[in-house]
N, C-alpha and C positions, 0 to 999 in steps of 0.2 A: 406528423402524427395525423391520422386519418379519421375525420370528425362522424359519430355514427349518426345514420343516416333518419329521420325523423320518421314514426311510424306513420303512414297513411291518415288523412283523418275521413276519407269518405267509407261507409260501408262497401262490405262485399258485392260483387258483380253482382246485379239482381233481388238485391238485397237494399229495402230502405230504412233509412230513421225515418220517427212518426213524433212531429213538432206538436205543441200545446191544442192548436186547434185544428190538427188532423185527428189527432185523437178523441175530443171532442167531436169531431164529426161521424166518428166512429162510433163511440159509443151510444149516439144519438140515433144514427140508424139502426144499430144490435139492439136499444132499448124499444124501439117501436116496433122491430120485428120481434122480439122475445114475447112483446105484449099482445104482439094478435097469434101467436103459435099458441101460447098460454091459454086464451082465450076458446082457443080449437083442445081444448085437453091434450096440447105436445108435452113432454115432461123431458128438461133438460140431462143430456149427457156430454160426459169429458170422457176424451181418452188420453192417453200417452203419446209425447211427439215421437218414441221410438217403439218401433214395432220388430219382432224376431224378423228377419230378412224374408223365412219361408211364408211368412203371414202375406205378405203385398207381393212376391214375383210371380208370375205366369198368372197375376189375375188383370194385368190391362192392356192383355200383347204386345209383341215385341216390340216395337217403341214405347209404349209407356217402361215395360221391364229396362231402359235406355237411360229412362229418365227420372229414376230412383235412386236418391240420396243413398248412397251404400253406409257402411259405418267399421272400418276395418278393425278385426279382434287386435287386443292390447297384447303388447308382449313381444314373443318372436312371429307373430303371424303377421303382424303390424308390416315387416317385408317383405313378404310373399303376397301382399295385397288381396287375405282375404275375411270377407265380412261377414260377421252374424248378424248384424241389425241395420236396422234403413231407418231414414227418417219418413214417415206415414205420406204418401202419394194423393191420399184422398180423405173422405171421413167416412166413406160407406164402405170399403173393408175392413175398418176398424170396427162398425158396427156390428157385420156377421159374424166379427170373431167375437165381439160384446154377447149378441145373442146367440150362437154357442156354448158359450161359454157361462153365463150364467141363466140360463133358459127355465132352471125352477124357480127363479127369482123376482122372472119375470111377470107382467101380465098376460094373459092370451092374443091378445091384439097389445101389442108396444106402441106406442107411437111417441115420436122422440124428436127433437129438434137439436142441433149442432152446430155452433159457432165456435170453429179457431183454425188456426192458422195450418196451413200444408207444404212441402215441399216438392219441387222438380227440379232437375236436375238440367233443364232447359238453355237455351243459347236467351240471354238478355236481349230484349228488343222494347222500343217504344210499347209502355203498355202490358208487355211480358215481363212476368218477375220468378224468381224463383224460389220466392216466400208471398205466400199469398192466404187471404182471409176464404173458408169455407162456409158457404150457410147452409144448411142442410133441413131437410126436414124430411121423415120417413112413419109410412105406416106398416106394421110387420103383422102376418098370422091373418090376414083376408084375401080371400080373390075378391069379394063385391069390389061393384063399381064407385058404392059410394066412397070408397081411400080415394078415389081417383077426386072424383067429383070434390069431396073435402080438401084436397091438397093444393087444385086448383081455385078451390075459394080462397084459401088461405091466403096464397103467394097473393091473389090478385089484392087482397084487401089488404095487404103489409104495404102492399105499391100505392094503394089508393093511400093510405094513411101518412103515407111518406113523401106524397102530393102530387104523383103522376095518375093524370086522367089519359093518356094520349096511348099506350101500352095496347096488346094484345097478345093474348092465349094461345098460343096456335095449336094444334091439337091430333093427333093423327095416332094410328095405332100399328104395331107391326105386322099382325096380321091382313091388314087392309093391304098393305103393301107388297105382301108377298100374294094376295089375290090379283091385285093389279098385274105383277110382272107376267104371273102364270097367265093369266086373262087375255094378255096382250101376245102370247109368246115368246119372252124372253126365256131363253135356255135355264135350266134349274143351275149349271155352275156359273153362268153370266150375271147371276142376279144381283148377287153384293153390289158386282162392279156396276151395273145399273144405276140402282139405286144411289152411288155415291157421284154418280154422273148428275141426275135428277136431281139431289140436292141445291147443284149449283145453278138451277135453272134460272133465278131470280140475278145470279152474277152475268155470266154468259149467255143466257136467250135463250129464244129456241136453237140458233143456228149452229150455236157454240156447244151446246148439248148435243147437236145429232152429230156433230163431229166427235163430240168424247164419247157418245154409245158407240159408235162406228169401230175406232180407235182401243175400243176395251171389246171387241168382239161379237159386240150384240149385232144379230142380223137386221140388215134396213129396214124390213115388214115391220117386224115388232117395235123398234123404236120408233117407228114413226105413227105408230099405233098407238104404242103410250105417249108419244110426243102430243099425238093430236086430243087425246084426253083432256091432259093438262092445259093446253091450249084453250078447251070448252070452257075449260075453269074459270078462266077469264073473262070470257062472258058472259058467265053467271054471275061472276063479281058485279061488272057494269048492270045487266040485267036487274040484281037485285035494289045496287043505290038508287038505281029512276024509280025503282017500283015502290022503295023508303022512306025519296023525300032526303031528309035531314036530320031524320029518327036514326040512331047509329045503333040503338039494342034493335032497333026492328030492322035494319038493314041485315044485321048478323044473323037473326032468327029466322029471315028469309032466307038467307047464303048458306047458311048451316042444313037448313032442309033443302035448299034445292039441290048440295051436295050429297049428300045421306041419298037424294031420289036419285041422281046419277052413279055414284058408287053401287048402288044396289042393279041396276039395269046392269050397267060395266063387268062385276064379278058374278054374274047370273046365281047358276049355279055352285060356284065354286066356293066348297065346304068353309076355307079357313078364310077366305076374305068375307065370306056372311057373315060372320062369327063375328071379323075385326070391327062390320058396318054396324051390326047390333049391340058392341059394348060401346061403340063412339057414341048412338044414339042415345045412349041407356046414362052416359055419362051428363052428356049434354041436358040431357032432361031433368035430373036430379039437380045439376046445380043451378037450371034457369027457375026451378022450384024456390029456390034458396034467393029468387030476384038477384042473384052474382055474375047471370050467365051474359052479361052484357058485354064481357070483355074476352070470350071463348069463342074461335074461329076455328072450325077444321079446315087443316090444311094437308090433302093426301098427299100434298110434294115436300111433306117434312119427311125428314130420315137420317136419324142420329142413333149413337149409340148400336151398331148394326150385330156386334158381337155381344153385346150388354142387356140391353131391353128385350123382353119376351112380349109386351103387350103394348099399352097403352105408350105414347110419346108426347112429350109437352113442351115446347119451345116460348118464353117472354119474347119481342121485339118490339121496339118502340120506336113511333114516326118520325122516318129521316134520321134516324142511327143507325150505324152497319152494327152487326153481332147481336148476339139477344143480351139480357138483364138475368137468363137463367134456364134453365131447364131439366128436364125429370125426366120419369118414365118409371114402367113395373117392369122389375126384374128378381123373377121368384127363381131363379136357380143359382145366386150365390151365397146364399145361407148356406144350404145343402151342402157345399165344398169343407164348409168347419163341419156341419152338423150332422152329415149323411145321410140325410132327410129333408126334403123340399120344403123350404117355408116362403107362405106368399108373401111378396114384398113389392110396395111399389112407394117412391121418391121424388123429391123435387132439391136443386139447390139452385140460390139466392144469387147472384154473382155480385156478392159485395162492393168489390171493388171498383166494380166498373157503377153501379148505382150513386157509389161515392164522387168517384169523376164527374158522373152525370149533372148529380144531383148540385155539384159545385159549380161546373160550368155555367147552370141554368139557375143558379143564385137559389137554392130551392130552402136552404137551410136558415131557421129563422137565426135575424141577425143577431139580435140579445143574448140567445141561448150559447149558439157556437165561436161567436168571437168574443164573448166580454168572460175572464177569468171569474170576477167575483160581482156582486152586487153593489159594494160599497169602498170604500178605501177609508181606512181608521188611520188620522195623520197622528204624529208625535211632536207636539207644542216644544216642548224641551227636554233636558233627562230628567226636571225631576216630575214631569206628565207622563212618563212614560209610562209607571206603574199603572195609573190613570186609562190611559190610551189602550193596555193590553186586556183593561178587564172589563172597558168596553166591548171590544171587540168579542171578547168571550158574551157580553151580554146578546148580540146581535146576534151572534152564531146561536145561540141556545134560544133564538127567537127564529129559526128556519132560515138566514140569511147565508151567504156568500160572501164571507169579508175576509179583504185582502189588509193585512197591520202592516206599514208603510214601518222598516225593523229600523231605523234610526232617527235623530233629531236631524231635524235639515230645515233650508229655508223653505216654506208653505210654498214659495211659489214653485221651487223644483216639486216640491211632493206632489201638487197638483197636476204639475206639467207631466211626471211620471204615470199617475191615474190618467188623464186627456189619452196617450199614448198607449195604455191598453185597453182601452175602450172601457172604461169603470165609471158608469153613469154617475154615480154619487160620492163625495167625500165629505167627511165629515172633521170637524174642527172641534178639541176641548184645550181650549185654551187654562189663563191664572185667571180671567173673569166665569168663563164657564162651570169652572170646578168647583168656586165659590156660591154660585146660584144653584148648582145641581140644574146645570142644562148644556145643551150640545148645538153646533152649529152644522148645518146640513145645506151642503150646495151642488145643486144639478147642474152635472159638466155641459148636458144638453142645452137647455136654456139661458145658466149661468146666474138662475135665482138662485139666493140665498136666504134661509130662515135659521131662527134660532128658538127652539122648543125645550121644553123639559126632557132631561134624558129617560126618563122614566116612559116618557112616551115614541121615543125615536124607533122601537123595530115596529109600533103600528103606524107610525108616520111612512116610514122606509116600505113594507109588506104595499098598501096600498097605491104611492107612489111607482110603486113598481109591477105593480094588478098584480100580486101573489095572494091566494086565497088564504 
């Protein structure tokens, strides 16, 4: 007889469990960024992990359309392998279709914040998952510059608040970019492919870059025209920190204008790269007004989103990590596909996940908060304390506390060994003499001191002991 076979116990390819104090770390990050979007007047939205199929395809071309959780019709379609719903790719086509769709409900300028989870349909790698957390933030219904300038304040004070000083804004716009290519010569259908060469200038070099322009068709003159650009760049970078000192906002307010004065020289005349250099400026200035702009670098060899973004681009990276913490950009023509009418739109998202990585490798999360379950441990003298033990614990929790009730009678010294092991600062003891006096005994796993107090005073003994307000 053939024994059946035991189901799997790890999750899906790509797919993780989130243990006690993952999840805590989790929620600790989502609570201090909810708090400064709040702060910025973002007002929270949910949408649906399933969205109609037609809602997400042909909006993230053909490979993203690849990497779309499909969801096949019930019934007899179920064999013919075909789908009306997908599971949601992103959070910013859900939101076009949100504001679409209820557009009288809305405010004139929406601005919205988004946290949860997305799917791809991706090959599993180190670091790659195919369920993953979205942070989003969006302002809808303005072209000013000030969405931009706001959104970048934002992101950057969620980072500061969450204890990274080392970070930068990098900052560039689309238009800037397509004055460059045209400025330099690059052919009008060579330019995508350009630009996605230039990206990688900071992987490959220059040398490795004028071989991928070569290789994607761009004539030698112009790549090497733009090559040499960017090149200058770099010595404006040096240029600036000798001229700075040690000052790192006055390093960047140097680099940022002596950028802005070479972009402007480079795109002379040319309409839409003037354009690009006078909302980069425009940006920049509003939010060094706001004292935020200390962490905002234009960088014209940024270039992402090349199908997506209309305007403005904004990349996080942080010193001596590869990948950025996040990034945005304005993109005022995908509302219009639900709505048949252009609404301005420009974004940022958060890259949780990797902030969490970060943030754990680099010990960044305070240790009381995210490793200790509860505040206290309520032990159980014997069964007949028990009653005793449970309505303490109720007294503590209704005093702001954290209490863990230890659910059976056992020997003290396992109960305490149990609290030692999940990190629970304090336990408490109500013994046959305690219950008699109307007092409780409280001992820090830290120190290993012991006091015995009236119970009546035990959550303002505990609150203070433990600097809670």
């Amino acid at each position: 007889m053939m024994r059946a076979m035991r189901p799997r116990s790890q999750p899906a390819r790509g797919m993780r469990d989130f243990l006690p104090a993952d999840v805590r770390r989790r929620e600790y990050v989502i609570g201090i960024i909810k708090r400064v979007y709040e702060r910025y007047g973002f007002e929270p939205l949910e949408t649906p992990a399933v969205e109609d199929i037609e809602t997400l395809m042909g909006k993230y071309g053909d490979e993203g359309n690849q990497l779309i959780f499909k969801i096949l019709k019930r019934g007899v379609h179920e064999t013919k392998g075909e789908a009306d719903l997908a599971l949601r790719y992103d959070l910013t086509v859900p939101l076009a279709r949100v504001v679409a769709e209820y557009k009288d409900r809305l405010p004139r300028f929406f601005k919205r914040y988004q946290i949860q989870p997305v799917w791809r349909a991706d090959r599993p790698a180190r670091g790659r998952f195919r369920e993953f957390y979205q942070c989003d933030v969006d302002v809808l219904g303005s072209r000013s510059m000030v969405v931009e300038a706001e959104i970048c304040a934002a992101a950057g004070e969620a980072l500061k608040e969450l204890g990274f000083d080392d970070f930068m804004i990098r900052l560039n716009h689309r238009y800037v970019l397509a004055g460059l290519l045209q400025s330099a010569g690059v052919q009008l259908d060579k330019q995508d492919s350009a630009l996605v060469a230039i990206d990688k200038l900071d992987k490959l070099g220059r040398k490795g870059v004028e071989e991928e322009l070569t290789e994607r068709g761009v004539e030698a003159v112009a790549g090497k025209t733009l090559l040499d650009f960017f090149v200058e760049l770099g010595s404006l970078e040096h240029a600036a920190e000798i001229a700075s000192g040690d000052d790192r906002d006055a390093k960047r307010r140097s680099l940022n204008a002596a950028i802005l004065g070479r972009l402007v020289e480079f795109v002379g005349d040319n309409e839409l790269g003037a354009r690009g250099v006078e909302e980069l400026r425009s940006i920049i200035e509003i939010v060094e007004a706001g004292r935020t702009g200390g962490q905002i670098r234009i960088d014209p060899s940024l270039a992402r989103g090349l199908s997506y973004y209309t305007g403005a681009i904004m990349e996080i990276s942080v010193k001596d990590l590869s990948g950025s913490l996040g990034g945005g950009g304005r993109y005022d023509n995908l509302v219009g596909m639900f709505l048949g009418q252009d609404v301005p739109a420009c974004g940022f998202s958060l890259g949780l996940e990797r902030i969490i990585v970060v943030m754990t490798e680099r010990q960044m999360f305070p240790e009381s908060l995210i490793c200790t379950p509860a505040d206290v441990m309520v032990t159980i003298w014997n069964d007949d304390a028990l009653s005793q033990s449970f309505a303490f614990a109720s007294e503590l929790r209704k005093g702001g506390l954290r209490v863990d009730l230890y659910p059976e009678a056992d020997k003290l010294g396992k109960q305490f060994k149990y609290a030692a092991e999940r990190g629970i600062p304090f336990v408490t003891v109500i013994g046959e003499e305690e219950i008699a006096r109307a007092e409780v005994s409280i001992k820090d796993l830290h120190t290993g001191k012991q006091e015995t107090i009236k119970r009546e005073t035990a959550v303002a003994y505990l609150r203070e002991a433990l600097h809670i307000n």
